[in-house]
N, C-alpha and C positions, 0 to 999 in steps of 0.2 A: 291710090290703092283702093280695091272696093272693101267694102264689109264686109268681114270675112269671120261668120260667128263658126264654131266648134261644138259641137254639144254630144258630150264624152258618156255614154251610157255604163257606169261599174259593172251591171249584171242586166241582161233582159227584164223586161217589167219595171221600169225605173219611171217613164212616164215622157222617153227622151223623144217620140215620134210625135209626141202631142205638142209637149214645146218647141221643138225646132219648127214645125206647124205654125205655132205661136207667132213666135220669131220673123218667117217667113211673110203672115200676111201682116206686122207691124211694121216692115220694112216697105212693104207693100204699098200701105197707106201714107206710111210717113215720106214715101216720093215716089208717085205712082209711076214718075216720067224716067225711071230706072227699074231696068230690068232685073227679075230677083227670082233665085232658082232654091230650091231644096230640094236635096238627096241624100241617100246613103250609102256609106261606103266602109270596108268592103263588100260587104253582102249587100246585094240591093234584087236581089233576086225575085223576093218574094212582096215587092210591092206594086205591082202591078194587081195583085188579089186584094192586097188591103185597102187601097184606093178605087178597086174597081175600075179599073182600066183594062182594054186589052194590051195581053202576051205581047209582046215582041214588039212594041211601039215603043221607042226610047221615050222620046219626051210628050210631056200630059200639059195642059193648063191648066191649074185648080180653079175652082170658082172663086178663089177669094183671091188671083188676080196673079200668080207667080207659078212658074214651071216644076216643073216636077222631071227630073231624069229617072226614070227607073230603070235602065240601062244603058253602058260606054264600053263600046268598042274599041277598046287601046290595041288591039292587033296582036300580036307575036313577039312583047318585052319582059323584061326580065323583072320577075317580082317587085325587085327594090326600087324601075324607074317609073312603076306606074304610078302613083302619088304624082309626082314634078309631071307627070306626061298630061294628067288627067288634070291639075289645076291649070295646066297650060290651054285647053280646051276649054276649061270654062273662068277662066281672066280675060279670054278674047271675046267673048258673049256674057257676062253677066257684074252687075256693080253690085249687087245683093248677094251673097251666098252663104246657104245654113246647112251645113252639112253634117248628119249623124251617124254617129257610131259605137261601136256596142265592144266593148273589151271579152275577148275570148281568150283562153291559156292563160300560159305564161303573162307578166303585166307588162313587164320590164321587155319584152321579146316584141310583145303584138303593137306598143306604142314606138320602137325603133322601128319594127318596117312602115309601118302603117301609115305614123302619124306624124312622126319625127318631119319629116320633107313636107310636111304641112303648117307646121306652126312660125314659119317664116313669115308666111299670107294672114296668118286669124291676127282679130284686131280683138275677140272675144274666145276663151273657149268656158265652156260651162260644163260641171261635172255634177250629172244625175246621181244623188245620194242614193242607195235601195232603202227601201220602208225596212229590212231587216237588218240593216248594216245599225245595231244598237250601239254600239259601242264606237263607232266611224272608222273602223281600223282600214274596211276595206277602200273606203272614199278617199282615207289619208296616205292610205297605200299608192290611187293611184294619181291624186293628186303630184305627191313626191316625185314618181316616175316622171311624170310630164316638168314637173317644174327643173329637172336636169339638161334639160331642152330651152327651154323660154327665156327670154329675156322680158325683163319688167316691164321695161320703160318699150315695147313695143304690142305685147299681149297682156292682157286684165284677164286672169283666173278667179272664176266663181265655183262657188259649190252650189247647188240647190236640191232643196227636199220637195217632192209632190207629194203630198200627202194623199193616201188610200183607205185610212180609216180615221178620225175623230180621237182615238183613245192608242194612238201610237205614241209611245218614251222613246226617247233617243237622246243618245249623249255628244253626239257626232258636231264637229264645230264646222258650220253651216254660214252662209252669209246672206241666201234667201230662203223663206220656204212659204210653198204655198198650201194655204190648209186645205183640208179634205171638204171637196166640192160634189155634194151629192146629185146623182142623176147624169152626171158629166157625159154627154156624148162622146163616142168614139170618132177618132178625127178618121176622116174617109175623103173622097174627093168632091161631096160636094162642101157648099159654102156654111160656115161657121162662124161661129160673134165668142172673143175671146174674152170667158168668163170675169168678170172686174176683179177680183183675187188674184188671180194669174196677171193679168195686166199691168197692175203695179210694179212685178216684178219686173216685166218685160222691158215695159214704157223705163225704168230705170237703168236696165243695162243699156238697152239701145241709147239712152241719152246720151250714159259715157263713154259708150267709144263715139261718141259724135263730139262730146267736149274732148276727147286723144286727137 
């Protein structure tokens, strides 16, 4: 079965584009002779502009050595079987996969269609803490949701904090966080060196689904 990380965004701004970034070219290095993709999903509409790629080109190769889908043509199916359709498309092409996404609505609603028929595949999923979730209600919100799905003994749930400023309190029970990294480039298409703070974290998860 490949690597199949998850990385669960609570609320936009969380910092989930940049780690699954992350994620993507540590997989990359750690065996370059395996093919390794990162996207987003559902929306993936709009990264063709962040990456700087052109409109209507599904797949990109980033310079730090891994694909990029910014678009999948599942055809004319029915909400509920894209998920199973769409990992079916990429289990046959890819041993690396980091795929991001971003909770909108309802919590309980957007992770049954969305996610639910995905967590069979992840060997990781990681849940992007917000800088303003103080109290962690909303991280433990949707942690909860997901862990109604999972089974232990085949998926490892993380929580993680990116730090955005220096003098941020939070009470949220976290099991990485990475502190506030000033000047932090915005991850884009070209080639990037994954700041040593953030690496620790990364170089840790990837180990342990490599020890699963």
């Amino acid at each position: 079965m490949p690597k199949f990380i998850l990385v669960v965004s609570v609320e936009p701004g969380c910092g989930a584009t940049t780690i699954g970034n992350y994620f993507a070219a540590n997989l990359v290095k750690a065996g370059s002779d395996k093919k390794t993709v990162y996207m987003e999903y559902p929306d993936q509409h709009h990264m063709s502009s962040r990456f700087g790629f052109d409109e209507g080109t599904r797949l990109h190769q980033h310079a730090n050595g891994f694909d990029i889908w910014t678009d999948f043509d599942l055809g004319d199916v029915p909400q509920e079987a894209e998920p199973s359709l769409l990992m079916t498309k990429i289990l046959n092409q890819y041993a690396n996969i980091v795929m991001q996404t971003t909770i909108t609505g309802d919590v309980d609603k957007f992770i049954d269609i969305y996610l639910e028929p995905l967590f069979r595949y992840t060997k990781a999923i990681v849940v992007m803490t917000p800088n303003s979730d103080s109290t962690g209600e909303k991280t433990a919100a949707v942690v909860k949701s997901i862990q109604r799905h999972v089974r232990q003994d085949q998926t490892t749930l993380y929580t993680i904090l990116d730090r955005v400023n220096e003098n941020l309190e939070l009470n949220a029970n976290l099991d990485f966080e990475i502190p506030y990294i000033g000047n932090l480039p915005v991850v884009s298409g070209t080639a990037f060196t994954i700041p040593e703070p953030a690496t620790k974290v990364i170089n840790e998860i990837v180990e342990r689904i490599e020890r699963v």
